[in-house]
N, C-alpha and C positions, 0 to 999 in steps of 0.2 A: 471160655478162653479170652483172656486181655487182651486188646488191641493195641500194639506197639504203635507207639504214638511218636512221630517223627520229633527229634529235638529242635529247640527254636534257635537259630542262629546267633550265636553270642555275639552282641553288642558292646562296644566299649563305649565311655565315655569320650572320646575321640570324635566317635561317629558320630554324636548328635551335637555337635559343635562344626559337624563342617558342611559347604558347602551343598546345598541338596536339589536347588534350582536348575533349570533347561541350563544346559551348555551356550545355548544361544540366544540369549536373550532378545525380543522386542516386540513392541506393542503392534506394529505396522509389519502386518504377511508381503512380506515380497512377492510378486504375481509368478509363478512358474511358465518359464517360457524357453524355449528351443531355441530363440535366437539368444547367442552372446553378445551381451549391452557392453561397450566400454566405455565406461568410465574415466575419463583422463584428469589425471591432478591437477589441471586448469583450472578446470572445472569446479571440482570440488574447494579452490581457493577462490573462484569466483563464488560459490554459494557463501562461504563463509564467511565471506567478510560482510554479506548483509544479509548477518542474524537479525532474529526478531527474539526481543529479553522481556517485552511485554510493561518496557517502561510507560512513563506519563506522556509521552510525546508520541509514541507509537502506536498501530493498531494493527490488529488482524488481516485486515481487510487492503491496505494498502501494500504489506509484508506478501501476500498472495498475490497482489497486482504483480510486483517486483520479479520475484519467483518466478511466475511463467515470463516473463520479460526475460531474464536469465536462461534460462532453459530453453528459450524458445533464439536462444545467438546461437546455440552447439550444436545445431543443424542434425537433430534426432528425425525421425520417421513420423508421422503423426499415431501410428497406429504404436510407437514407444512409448510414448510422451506419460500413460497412467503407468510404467513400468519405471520409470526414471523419475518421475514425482514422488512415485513414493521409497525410490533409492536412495534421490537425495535431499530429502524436505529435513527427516532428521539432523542432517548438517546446516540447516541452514536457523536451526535453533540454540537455543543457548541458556543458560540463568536458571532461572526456575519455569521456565517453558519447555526446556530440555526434561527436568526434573519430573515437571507433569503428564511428560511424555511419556515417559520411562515407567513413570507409577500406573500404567493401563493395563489392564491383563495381556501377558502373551499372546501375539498374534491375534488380538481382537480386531484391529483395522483390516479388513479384509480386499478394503478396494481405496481410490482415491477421493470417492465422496464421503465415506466416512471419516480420513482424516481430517478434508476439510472442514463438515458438518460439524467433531469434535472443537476442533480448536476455536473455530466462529464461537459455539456453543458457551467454550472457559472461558475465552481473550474478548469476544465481544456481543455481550448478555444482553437481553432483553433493557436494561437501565442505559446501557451503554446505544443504542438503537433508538428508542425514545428521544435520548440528549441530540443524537445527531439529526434525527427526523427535524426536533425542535429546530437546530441552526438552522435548516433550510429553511424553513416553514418562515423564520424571525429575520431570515436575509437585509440587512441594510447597507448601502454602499459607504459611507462613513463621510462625513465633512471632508477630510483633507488625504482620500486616496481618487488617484484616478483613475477614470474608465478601463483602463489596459487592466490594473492593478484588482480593479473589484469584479472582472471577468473573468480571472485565473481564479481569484479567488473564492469566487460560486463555482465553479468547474472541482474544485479541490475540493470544499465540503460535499459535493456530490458523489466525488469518488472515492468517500471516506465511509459512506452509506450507502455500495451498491444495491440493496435489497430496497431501497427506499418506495418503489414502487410507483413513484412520479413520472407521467407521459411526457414526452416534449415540450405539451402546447403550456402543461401545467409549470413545467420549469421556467421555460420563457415568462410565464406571468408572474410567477414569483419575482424574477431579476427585475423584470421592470417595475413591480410595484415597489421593489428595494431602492430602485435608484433615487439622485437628487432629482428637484426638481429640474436644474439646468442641463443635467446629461440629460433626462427625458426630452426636454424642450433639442437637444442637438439630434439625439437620434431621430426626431420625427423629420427635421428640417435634411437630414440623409436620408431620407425616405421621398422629399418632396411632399410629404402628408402625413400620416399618422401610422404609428407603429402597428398599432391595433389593426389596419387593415391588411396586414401583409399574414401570409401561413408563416408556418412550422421554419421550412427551407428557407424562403428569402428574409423570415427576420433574422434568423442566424447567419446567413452570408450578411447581411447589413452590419451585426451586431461584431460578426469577426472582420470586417473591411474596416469599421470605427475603432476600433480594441488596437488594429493595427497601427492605421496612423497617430494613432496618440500615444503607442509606445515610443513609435519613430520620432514624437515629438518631443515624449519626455527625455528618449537618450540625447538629441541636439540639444536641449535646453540642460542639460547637465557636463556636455563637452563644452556650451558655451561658457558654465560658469566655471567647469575649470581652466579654461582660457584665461578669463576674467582674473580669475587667483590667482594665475602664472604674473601674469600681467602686472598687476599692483603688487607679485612680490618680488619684481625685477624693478620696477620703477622705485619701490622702498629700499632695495639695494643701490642703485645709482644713484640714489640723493645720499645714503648714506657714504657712499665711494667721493658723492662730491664734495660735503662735508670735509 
């Protein structure tokens, strides 16, 4: 006896033209949770306006500093905060960062370390880790910047490379073997002796006391000289009026 064999579904060519993917798409599982998060439009206008597009000027690692800085103004629960990062990280991308996001399997991010893990991973690679290790490592304070100025500006390539794995005592020796000779010679004479003898803590309170007054010095020495400019270009107008 034959066995009546069910008929197959008749397909149109319709059907293999449309649409056949999750209704909902995204790379990043939202955490299932009992409490409702809201989300306010503020908010999500605040994320967006400081996307990360993965330009030449940007990095990973700074875009992540921001982000929790953001997140961390809208006054969330601490025990939210991996349920709202990964609510609103996707908004806070853009370009083909977006693009890259988008192209990860379904629901493959399952937590907040793995989003981070990936993006570090694309936006800032093993070459890109290296160069920055390098800056630090080649630290020089520069002929014609000042102390204020070459302080932020080792504090800035450090937090461009948080993974860099450098102690305190090792960063501290790096900035001082970068400096000039003449900032050496001022820091030690702030110290009443040598930089070298002080730890961790007081050379950094020393380092941020000097950092200070030299900024305070540099803004008076730039009000004075725009004084100066006021000045001779009133007195160029009176001679001109006297004329």
């Amino acid at each position: 006896m034959a066995v009546e064999q069910t008929p197959r579904p008749r397909k149109t060519l319709e059907d293999y033209v449309m649409y056949q993917g999750p209704r909902h798409f995204s790379s990043i599982a939202i955490p299932a949770t009992a409490k409702a998060l809201e989300i306010k439009l503020a908010f999500l206008t605040l994320i967006i306006t400081h996307q990360f597009k993965a330009m030449d000027h940007e990095d990973p690692c700074s875009h992540l500093s921001t982000f929790y800085e953001l997140v961390g103004t809208m006054g969330f629960q601490s025990g939210d905060l991996e349920n709202v990062y990964m609510r609103l990280f996707y908004f806070s991308l853009a370009g083909k960062v977006k693009d890259w996001l988008i192209s990860l399997p379904n629901q493959s991010l399952t937590s907040w370390k793995d989003v981070e893990e990936k993006i570090l991973q694309r936006f800032f690679p093993i070459s890109c880790y290296i160069k920055a290790k390098l800056e630090i490592s080649e630290f020089r304070q520069g002929a014609d910047k000042s102390f204020c100025e070459t302080w932020e500006r080792f504090k800035m390539i450090l937090r461009k490379c948080p993974n860099h794995g450098l102690e305190d005592i090792v960063q501290l020796s790096i900035l001082l073997t970068g400096l000039r000779f003449d900032t050496k010679i001022l820091l030690d004479a702030t110290t009443g002796g040598t930089m070298m003898a002080l730890d961790v803590e007081q050379a950094t309170r020393i380092i941020d006391a000097l950092a200070s007054t030299d900024y305070q010095a540099q803004h008076d020495r730039k009000n004075t000289q725009k004084e100066r400019l006021l000045e001779d270009a009133l007195l160029a107008q009176n001679k001109i009026l006297t004329h």
